[in-house]
N, CA, C and O atoms as a GROMACS GRO file, in nm:
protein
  564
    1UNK      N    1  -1.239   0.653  -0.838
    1UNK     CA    2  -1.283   0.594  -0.963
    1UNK      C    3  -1.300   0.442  -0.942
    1UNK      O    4  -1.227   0.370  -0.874
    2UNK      N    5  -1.420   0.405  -1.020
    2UNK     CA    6  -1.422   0.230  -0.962
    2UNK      C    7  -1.407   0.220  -1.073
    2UNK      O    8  -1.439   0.286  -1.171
    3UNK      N    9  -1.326   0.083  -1.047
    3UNK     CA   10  -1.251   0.026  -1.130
    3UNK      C   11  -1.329  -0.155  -1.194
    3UNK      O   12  -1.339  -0.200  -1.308
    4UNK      N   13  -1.366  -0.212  -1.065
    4UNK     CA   14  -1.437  -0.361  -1.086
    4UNK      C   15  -1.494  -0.358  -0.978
    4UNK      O   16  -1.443  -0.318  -0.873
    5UNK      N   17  -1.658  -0.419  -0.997
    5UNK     CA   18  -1.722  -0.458  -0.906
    5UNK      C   19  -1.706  -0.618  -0.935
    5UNK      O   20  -1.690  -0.655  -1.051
    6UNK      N   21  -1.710  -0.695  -0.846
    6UNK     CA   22  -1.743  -0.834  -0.831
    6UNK      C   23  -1.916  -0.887  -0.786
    6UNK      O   24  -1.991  -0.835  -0.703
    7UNK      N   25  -1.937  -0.999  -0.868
    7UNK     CA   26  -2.018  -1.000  -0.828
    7UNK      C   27  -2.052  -1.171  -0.835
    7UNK      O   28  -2.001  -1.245  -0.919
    8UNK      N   29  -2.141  -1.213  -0.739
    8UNK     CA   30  -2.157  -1.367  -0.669
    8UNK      C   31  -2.290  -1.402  -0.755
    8UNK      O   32  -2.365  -1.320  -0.807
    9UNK      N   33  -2.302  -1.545  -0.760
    9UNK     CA   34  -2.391  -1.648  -0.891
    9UNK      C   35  -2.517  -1.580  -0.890
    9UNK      O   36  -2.596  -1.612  -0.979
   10UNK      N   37  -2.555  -1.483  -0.799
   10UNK     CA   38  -2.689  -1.449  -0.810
   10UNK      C   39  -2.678  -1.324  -0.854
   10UNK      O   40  -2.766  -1.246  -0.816
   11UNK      N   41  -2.568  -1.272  -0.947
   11UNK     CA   42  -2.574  -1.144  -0.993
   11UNK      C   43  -2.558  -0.952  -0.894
   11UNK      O   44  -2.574  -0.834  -0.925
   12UNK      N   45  -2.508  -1.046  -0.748
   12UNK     CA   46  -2.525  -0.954  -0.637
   12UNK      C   47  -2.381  -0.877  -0.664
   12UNK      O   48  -2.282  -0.937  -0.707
   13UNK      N   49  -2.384  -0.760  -0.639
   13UNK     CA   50  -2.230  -0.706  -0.605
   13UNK      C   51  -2.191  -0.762  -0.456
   13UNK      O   52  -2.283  -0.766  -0.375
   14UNK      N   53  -2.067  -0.803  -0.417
   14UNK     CA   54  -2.026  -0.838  -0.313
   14UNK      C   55  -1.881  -0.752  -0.244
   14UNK      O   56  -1.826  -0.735  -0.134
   15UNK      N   57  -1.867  -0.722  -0.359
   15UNK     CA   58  -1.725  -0.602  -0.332
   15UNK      C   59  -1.699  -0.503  -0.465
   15UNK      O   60  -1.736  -0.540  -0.577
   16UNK      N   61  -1.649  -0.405  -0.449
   16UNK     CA   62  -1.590  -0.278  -0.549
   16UNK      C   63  -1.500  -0.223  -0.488
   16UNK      O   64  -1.500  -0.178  -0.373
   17UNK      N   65  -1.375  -0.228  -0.608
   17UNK     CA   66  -1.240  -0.220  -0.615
   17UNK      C   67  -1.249  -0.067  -0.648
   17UNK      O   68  -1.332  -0.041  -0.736
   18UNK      N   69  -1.205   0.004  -0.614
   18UNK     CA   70  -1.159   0.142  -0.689
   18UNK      C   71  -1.025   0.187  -0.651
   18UNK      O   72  -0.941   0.119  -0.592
   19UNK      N   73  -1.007   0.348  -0.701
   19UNK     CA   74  -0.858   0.364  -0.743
   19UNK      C   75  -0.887   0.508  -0.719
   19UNK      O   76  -0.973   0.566  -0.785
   20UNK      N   77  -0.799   0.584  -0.599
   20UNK     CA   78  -0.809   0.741  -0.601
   20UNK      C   79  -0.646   0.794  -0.641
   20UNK      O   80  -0.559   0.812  -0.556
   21UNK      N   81  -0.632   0.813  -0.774
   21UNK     CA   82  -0.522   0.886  -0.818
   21UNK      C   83  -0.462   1.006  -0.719
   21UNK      O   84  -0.342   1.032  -0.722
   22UNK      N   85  -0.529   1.058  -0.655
   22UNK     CA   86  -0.499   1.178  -0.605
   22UNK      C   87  -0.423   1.174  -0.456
   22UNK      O   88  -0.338   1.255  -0.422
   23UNK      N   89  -0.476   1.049  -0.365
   23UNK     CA   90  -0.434   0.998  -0.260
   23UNK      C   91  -0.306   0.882  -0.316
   23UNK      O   92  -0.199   0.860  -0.260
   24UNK      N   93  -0.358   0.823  -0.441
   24UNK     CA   94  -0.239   0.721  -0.429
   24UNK      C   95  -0.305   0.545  -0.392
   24UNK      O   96  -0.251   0.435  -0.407
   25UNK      N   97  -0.415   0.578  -0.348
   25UNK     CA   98  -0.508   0.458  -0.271
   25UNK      C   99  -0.568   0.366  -0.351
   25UNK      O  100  -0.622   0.407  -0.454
   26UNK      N  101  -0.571   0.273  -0.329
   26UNK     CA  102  -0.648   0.166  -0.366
   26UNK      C  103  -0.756   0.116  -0.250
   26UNK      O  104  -0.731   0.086  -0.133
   27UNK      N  105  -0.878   0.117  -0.316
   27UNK     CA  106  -0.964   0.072  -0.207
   27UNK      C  107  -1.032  -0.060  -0.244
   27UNK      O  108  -1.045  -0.101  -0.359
   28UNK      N  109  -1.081  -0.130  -0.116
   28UNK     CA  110  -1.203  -0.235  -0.174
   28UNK      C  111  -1.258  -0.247  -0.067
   28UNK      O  112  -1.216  -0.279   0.045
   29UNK      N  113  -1.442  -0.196  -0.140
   29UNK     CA  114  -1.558  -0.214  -0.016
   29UNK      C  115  -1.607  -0.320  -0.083
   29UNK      O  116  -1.625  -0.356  -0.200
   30UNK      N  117  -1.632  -0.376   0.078
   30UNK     CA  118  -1.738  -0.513   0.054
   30UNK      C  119  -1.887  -0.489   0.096
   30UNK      O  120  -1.919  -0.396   0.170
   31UNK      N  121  -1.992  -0.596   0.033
   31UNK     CA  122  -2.108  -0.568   0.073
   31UNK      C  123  -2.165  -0.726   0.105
   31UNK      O  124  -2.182  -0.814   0.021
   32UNK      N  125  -2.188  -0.732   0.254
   32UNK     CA  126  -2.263  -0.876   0.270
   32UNK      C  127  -2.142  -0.967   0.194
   32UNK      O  128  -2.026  -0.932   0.175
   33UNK      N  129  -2.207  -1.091   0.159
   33UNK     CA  130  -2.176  -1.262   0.194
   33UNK      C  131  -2.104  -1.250   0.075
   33UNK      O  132  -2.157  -1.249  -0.036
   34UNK      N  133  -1.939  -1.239   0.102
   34UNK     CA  134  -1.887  -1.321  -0.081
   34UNK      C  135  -1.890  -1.405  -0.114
   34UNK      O  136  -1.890  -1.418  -0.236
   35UNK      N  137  -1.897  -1.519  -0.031
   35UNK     CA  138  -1.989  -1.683  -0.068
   35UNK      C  139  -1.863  -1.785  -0.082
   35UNK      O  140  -1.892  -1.891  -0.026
   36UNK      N  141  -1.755  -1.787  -0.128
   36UNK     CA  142  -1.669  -1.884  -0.127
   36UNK      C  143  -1.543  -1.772  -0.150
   36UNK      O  144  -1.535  -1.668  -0.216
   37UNK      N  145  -1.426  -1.862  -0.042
   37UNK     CA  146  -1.311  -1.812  -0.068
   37UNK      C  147  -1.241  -1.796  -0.206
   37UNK      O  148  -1.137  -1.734  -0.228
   38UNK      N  149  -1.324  -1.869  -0.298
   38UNK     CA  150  -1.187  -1.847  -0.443
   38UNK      C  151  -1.260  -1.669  -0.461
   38UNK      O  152  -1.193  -1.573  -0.502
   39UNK      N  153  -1.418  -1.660  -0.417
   39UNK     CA  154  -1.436  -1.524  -0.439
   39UNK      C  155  -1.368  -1.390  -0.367
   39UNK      O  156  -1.347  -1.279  -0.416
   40UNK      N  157  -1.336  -1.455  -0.196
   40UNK     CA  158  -1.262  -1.331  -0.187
   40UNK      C  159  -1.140  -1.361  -0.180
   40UNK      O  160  -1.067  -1.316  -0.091
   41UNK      N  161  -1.088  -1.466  -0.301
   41UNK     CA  162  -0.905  -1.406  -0.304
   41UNK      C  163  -0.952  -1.326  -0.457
   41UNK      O  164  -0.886  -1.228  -0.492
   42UNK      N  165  -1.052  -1.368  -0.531
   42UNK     CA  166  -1.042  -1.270  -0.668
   42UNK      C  167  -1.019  -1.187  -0.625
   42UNK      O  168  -0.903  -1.153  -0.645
   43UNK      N  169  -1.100  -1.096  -0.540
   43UNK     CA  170  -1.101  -0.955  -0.503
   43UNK      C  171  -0.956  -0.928  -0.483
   43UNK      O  172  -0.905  -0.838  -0.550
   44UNK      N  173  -0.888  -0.989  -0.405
   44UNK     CA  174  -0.776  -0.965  -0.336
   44UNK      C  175  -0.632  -0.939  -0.406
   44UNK      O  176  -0.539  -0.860  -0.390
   45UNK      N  177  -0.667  -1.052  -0.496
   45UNK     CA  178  -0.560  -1.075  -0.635
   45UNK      C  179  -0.562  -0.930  -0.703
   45UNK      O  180  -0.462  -0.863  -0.730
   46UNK      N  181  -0.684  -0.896  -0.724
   46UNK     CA  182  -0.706  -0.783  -0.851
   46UNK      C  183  -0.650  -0.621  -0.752
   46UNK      O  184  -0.601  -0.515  -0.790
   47UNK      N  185  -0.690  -0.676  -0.612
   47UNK     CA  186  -0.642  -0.542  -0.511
   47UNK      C  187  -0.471  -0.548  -0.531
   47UNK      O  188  -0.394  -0.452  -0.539
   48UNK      N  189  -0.448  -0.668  -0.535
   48UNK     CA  190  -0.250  -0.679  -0.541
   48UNK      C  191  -0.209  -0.594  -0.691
   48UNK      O  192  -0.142  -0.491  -0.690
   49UNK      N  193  -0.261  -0.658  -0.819
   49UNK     CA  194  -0.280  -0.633  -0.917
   49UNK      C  195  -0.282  -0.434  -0.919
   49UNK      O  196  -0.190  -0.360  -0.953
   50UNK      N  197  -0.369  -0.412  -0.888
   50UNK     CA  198  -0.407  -0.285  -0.928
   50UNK      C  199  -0.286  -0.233  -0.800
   50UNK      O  200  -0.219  -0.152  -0.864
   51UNK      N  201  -0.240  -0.236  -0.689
   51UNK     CA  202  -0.143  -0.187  -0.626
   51UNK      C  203  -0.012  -0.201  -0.687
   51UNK      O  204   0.076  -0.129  -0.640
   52UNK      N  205   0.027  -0.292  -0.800
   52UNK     CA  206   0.154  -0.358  -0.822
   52UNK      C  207   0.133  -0.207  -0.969
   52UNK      O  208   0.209  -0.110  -0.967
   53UNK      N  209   0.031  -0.220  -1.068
   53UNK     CA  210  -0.002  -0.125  -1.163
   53UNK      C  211   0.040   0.051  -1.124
   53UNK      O  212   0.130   0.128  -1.157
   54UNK      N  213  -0.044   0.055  -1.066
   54UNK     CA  214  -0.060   0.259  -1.048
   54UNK      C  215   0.036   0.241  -0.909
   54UNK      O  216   0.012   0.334  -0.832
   55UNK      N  217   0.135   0.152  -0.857
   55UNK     CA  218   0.248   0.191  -0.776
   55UNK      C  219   0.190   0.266  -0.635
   55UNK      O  220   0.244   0.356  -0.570
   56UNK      N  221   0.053   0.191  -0.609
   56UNK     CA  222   0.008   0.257  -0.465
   56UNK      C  223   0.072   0.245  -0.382
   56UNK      O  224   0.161   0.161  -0.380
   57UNK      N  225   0.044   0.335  -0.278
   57UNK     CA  226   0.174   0.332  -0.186
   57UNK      C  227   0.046   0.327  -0.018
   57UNK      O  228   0.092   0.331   0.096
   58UNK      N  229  -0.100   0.318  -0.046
   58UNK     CA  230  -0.175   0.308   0.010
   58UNK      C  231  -0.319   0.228   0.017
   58UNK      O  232  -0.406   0.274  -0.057
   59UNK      N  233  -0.354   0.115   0.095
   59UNK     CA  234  -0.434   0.064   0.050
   59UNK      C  235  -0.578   0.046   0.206
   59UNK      O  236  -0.573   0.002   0.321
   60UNK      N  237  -0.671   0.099   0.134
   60UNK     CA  238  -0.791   0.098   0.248
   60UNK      C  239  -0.914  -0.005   0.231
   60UNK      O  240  -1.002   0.023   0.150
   61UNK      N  241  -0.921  -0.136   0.315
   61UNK     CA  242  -0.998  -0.239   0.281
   61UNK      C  243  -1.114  -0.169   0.398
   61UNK      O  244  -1.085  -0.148   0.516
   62UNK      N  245  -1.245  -0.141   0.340
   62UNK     CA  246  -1.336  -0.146   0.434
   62UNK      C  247  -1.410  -0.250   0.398
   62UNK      O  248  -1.443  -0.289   0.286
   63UNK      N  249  -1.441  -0.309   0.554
   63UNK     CA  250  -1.484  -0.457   0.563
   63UNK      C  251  -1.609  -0.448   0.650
   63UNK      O  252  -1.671  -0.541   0.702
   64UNK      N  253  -1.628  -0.345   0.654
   64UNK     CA  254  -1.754  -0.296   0.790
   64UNK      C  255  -1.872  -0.356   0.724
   64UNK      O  256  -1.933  -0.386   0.827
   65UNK      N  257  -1.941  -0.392   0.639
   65UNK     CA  258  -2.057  -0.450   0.600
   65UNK      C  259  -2.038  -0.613   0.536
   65UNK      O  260  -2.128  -0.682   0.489
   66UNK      N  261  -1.902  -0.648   0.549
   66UNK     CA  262  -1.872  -0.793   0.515
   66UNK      C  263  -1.914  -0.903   0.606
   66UNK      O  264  -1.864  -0.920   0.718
   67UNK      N  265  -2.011  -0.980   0.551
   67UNK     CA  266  -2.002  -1.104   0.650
   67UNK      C  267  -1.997  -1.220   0.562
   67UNK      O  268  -2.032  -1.233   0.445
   68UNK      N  269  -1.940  -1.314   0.657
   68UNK     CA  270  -1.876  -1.446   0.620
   68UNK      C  271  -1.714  -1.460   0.678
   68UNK      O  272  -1.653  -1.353   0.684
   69UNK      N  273  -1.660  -1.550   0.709
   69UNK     CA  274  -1.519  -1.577   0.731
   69UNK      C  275  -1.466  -1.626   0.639
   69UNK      O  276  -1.501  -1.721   0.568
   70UNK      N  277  -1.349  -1.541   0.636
   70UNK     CA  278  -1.223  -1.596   0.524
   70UNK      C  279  -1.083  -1.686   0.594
   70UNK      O  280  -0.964  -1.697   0.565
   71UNK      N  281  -1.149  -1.725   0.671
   71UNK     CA  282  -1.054  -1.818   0.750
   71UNK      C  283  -0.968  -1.872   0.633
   71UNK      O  284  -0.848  -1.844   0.636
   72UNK      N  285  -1.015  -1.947   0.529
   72UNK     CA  286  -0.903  -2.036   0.482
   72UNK      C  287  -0.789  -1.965   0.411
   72UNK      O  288  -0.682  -2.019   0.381
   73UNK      N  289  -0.815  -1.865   0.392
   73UNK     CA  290  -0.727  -1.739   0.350
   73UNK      C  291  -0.620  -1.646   0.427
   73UNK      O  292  -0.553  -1.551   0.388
   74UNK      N  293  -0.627  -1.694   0.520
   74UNK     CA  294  -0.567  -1.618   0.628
   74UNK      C  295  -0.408  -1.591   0.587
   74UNK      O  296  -0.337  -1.496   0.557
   75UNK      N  297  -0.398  -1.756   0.607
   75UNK     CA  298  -0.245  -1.754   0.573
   75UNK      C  299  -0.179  -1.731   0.434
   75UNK      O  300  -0.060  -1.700   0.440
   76UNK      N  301  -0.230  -1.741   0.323
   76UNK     CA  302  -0.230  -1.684   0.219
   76UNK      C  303  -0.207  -1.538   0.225
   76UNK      O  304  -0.120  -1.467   0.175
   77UNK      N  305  -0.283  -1.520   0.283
   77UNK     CA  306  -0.297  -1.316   0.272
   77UNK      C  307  -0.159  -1.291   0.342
   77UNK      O  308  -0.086  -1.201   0.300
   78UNK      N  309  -0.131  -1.352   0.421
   78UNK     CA  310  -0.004  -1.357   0.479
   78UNK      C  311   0.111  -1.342   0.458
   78UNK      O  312   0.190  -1.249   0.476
   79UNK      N  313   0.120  -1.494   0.393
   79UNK     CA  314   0.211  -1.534   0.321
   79UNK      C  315   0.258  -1.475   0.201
   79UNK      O  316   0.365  -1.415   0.199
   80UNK      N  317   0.183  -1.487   0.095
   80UNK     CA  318   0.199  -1.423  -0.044
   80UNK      C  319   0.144  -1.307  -0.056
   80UNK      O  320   0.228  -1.236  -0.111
   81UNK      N  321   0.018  -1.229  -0.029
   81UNK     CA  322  -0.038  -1.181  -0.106
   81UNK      C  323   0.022  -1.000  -0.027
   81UNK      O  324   0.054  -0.900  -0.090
   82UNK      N  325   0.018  -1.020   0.128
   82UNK     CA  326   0.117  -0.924   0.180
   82UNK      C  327   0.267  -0.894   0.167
   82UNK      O  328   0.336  -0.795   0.191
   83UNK      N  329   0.284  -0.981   0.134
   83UNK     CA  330   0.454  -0.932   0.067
   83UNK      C  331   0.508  -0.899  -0.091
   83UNK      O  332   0.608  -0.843  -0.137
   84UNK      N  333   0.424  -0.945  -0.132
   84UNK     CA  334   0.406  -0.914  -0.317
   84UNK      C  335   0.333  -0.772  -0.313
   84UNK      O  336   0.332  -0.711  -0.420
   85UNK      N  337   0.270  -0.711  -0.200
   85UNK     CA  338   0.196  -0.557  -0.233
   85UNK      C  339   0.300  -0.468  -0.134
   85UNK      O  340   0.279  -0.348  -0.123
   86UNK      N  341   0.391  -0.518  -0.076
   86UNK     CA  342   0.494  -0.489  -0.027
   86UNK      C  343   0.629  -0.454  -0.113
   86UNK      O  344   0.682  -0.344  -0.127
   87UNK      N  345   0.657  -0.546  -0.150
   87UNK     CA  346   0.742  -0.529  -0.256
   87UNK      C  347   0.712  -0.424  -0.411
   87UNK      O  348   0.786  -0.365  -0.490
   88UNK      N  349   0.572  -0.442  -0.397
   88UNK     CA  350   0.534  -0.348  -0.509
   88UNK      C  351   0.487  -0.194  -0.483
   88UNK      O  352   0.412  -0.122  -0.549
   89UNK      N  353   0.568  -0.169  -0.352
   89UNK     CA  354   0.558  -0.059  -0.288
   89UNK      C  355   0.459  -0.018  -0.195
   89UNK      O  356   0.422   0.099  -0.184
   90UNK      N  357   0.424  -0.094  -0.142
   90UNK     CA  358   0.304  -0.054  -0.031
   90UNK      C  359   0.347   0.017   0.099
   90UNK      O  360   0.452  -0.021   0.151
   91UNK      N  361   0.289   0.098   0.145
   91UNK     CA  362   0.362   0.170   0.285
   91UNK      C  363   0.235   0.197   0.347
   91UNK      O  364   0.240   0.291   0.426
   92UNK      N  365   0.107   0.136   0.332
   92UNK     CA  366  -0.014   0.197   0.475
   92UNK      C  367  -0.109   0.119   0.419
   92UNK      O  368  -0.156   0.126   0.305
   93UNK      N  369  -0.137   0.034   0.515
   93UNK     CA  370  -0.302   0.012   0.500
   93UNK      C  371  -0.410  -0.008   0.625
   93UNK      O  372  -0.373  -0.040   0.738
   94UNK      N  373  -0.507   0.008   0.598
   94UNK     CA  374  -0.608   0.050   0.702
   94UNK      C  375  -0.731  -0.022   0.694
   94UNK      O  376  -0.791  -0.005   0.588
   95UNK      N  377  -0.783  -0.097   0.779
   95UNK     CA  378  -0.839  -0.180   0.787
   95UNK      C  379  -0.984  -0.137   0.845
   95UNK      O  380  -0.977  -0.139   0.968
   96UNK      N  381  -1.113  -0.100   0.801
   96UNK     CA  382  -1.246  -0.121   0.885
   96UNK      C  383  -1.278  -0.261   0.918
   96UNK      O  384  -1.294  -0.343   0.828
   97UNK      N  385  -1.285  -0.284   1.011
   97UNK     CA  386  -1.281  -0.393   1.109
   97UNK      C  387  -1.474  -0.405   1.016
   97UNK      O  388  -1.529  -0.311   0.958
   98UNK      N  389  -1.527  -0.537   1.031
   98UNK     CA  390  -1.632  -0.574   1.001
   98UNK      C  391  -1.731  -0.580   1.134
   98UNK      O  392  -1.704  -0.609   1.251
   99UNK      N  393  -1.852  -0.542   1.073
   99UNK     CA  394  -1.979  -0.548   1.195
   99UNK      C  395  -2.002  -0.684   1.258
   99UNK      O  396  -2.024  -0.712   1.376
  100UNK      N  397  -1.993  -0.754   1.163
  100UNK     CA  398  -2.051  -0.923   1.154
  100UNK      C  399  -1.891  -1.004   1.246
  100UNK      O  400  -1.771  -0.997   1.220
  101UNK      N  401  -1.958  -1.068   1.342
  101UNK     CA  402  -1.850  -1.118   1.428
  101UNK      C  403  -1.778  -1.204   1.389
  101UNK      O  404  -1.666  -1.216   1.439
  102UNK      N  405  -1.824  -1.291   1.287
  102UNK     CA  406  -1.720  -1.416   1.216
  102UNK      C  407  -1.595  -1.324   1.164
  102UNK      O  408  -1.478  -1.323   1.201
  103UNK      N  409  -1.668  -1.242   1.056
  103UNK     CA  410  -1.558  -1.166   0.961
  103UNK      C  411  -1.522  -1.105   1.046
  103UNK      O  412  -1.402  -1.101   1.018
  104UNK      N  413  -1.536  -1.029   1.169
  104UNK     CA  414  -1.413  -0.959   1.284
  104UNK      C  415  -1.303  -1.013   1.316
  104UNK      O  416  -1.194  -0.961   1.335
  105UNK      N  417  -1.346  -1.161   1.323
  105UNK     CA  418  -1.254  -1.249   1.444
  105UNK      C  419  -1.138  -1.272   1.290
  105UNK      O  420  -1.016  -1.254   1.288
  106UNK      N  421  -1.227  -1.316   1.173
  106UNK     CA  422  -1.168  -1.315   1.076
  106UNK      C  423  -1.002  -1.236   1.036
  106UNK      O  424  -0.888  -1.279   1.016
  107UNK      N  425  -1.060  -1.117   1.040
  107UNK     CA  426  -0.995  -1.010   1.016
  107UNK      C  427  -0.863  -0.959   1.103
  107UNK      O  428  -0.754  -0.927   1.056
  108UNK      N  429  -0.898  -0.961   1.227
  108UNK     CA  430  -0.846  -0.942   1.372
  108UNK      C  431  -0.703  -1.078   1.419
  108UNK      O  432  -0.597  -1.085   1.482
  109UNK      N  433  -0.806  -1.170   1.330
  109UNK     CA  434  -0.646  -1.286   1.322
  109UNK      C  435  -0.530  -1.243   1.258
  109UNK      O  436  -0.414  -1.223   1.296
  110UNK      N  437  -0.604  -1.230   1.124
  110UNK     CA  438  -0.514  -1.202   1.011
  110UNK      C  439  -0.442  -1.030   1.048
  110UNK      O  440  -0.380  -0.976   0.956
  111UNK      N  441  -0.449  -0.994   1.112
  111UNK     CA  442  -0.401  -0.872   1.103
  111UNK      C  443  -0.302  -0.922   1.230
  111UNK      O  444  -0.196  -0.947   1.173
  112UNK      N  445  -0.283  -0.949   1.371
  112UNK     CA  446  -0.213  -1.010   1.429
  112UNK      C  447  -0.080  -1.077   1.343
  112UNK      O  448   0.036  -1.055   1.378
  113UNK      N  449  -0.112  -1.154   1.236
  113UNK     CA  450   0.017  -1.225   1.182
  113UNK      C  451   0.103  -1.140   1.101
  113UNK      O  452   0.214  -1.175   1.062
  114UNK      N  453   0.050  -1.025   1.076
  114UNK     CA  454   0.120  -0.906   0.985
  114UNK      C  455   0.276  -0.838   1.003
  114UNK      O  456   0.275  -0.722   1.046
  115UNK      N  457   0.376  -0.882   0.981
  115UNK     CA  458   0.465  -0.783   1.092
  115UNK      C  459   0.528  -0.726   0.990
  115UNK      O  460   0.532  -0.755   0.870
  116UNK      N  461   0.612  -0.579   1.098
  116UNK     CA  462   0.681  -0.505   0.992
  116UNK      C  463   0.607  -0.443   0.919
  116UNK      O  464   0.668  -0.440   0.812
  117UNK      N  465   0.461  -0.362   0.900
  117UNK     CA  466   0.436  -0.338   0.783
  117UNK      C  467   0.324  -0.235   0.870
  117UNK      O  468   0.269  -0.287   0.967
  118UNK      N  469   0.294  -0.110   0.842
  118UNK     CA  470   0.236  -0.032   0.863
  118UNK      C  471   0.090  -0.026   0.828
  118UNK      O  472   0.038   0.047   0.743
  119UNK      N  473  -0.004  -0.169   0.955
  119UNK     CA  474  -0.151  -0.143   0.895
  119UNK      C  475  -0.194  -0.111   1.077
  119UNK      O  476  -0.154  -0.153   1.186
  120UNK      N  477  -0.278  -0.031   1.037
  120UNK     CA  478  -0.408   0.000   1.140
  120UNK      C  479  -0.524  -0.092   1.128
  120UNK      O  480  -0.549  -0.152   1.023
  121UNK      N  481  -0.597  -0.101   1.241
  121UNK     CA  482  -0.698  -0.126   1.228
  121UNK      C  483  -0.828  -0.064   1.267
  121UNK      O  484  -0.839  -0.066   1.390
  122UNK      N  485  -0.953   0.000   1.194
  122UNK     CA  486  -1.043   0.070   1.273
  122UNK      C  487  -1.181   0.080   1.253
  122UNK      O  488  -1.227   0.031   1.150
  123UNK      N  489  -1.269   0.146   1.348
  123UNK     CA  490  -1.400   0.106   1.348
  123UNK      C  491  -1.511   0.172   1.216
  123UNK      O  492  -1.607   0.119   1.160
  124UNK      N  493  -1.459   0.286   1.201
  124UNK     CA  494  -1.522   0.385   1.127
  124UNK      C  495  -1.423   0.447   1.028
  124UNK      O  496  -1.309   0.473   1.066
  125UNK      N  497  -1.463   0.474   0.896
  125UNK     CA  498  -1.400   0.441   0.750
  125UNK      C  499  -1.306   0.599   0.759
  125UNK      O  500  -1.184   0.606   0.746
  126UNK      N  501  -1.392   0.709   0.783
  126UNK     CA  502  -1.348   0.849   0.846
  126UNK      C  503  -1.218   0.816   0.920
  126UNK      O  504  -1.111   0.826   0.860
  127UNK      N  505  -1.221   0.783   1.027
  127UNK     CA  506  -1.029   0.736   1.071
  127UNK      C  507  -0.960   0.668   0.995
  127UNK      O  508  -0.850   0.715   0.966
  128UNK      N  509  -0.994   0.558   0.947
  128UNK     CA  510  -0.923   0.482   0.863
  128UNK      C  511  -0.860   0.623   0.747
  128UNK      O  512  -0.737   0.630   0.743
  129UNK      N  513  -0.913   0.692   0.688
  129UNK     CA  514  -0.912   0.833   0.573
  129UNK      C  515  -0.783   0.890   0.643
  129UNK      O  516  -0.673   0.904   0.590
  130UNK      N  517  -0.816   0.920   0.769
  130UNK     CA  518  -0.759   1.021   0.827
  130UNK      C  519  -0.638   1.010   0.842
  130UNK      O  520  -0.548   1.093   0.825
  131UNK      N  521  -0.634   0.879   0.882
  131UNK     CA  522  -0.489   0.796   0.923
  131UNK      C  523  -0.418   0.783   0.819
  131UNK      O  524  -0.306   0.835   0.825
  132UNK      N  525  -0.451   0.724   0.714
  132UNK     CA  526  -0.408   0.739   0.587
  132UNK      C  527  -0.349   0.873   0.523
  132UNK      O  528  -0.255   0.902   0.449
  133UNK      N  529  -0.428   0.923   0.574
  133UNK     CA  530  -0.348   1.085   0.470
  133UNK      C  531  -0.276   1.167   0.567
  133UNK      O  532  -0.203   1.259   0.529
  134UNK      N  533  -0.292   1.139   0.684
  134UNK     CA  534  -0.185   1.183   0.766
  134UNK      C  535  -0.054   1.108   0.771
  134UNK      O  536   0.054   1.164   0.791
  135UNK      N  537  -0.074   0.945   0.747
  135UNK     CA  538   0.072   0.924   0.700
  135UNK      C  539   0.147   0.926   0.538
  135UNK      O  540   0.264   0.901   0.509
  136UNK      N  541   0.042   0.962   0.453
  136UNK     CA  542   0.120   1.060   0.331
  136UNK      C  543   0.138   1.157   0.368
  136UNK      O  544   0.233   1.184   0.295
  137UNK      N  545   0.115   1.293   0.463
  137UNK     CA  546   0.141   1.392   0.489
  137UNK      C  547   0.307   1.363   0.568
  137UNK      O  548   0.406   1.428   0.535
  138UNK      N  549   0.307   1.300   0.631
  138UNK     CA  550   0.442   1.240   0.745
  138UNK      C  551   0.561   1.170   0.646
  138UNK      O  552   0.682   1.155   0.662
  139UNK      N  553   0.468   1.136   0.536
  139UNK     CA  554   0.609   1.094   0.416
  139UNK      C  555   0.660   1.176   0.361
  139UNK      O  556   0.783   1.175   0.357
  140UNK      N  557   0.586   1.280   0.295
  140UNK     CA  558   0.608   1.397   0.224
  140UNK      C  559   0.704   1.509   0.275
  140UNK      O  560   0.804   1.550   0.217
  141UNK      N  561   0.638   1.565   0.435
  141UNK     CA  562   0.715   1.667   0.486
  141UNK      C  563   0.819   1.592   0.569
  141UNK      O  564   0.906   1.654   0.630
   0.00000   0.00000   0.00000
């Protein structure tokens, strides 16, 4: 179920937030250039937000069509925004690595500084799924 699309000064969607009750997941796909970092911490805020709400215990960022770097965000995501979706019960997240090489290197940093916390990272959205519901399956039984 989508929940919020975002969208940049020219009326473009740049990301959509949704919510699968059934998995437990919170997702957010991006599309192309979010244009300034206050735009992709909105996204990010409302991803904490909606994980802290419906008590996800799973969260899948596909980033495979994102370009631009969120460098200045790095440590933020870090700092605050990974331990507040932690605390609000988070146990998996799964990362599609982006096509666009800025947002890779982007991504690939920020996931390096992560510790303690059960994220993958991968090429194709299908593993990312897989991985995911195989470790709700590994919680459960």
């Amino acid at each position: 179920m989508v929940l919020k699309q975002f969208k940049n000064s020219k009326d473009i969607v740049y990301a959509t937030v949704s919510y699968d009750a059934e998995s437990n997941c919170v997702m957010d796909t991006w599309e192309g250039f979010f244009g300034s970092q206050d735009n992709f911490r909105s996204v990010v805020l409302y991803v904490a937000e909606v994980i802290a709400e419906k008590k996800a215990v799973k969260w899948l960022a596909d980033l495979s069509k994102m370009n631009g770097s969120f460098d200045g965000s790095k440590d933020w995501l870090v700092s605050e925004i990974m331990p507040k979706v932690i605390q609000a019960g988070l146990l998996y997240e799964a990362i599609v690595l982006p096509k666009n090489v800025f947002s890779k290197l982007s991504a690939r940093d920020t996931i390096t500084k992560i510790k303690d916390f059960e994220l993958r990272q991968f090429d194709d959205i299908n593993q990312a799924k897989a991985w995911l519901n195989q470790g709700t399956e590994a919680m459960i039984g």
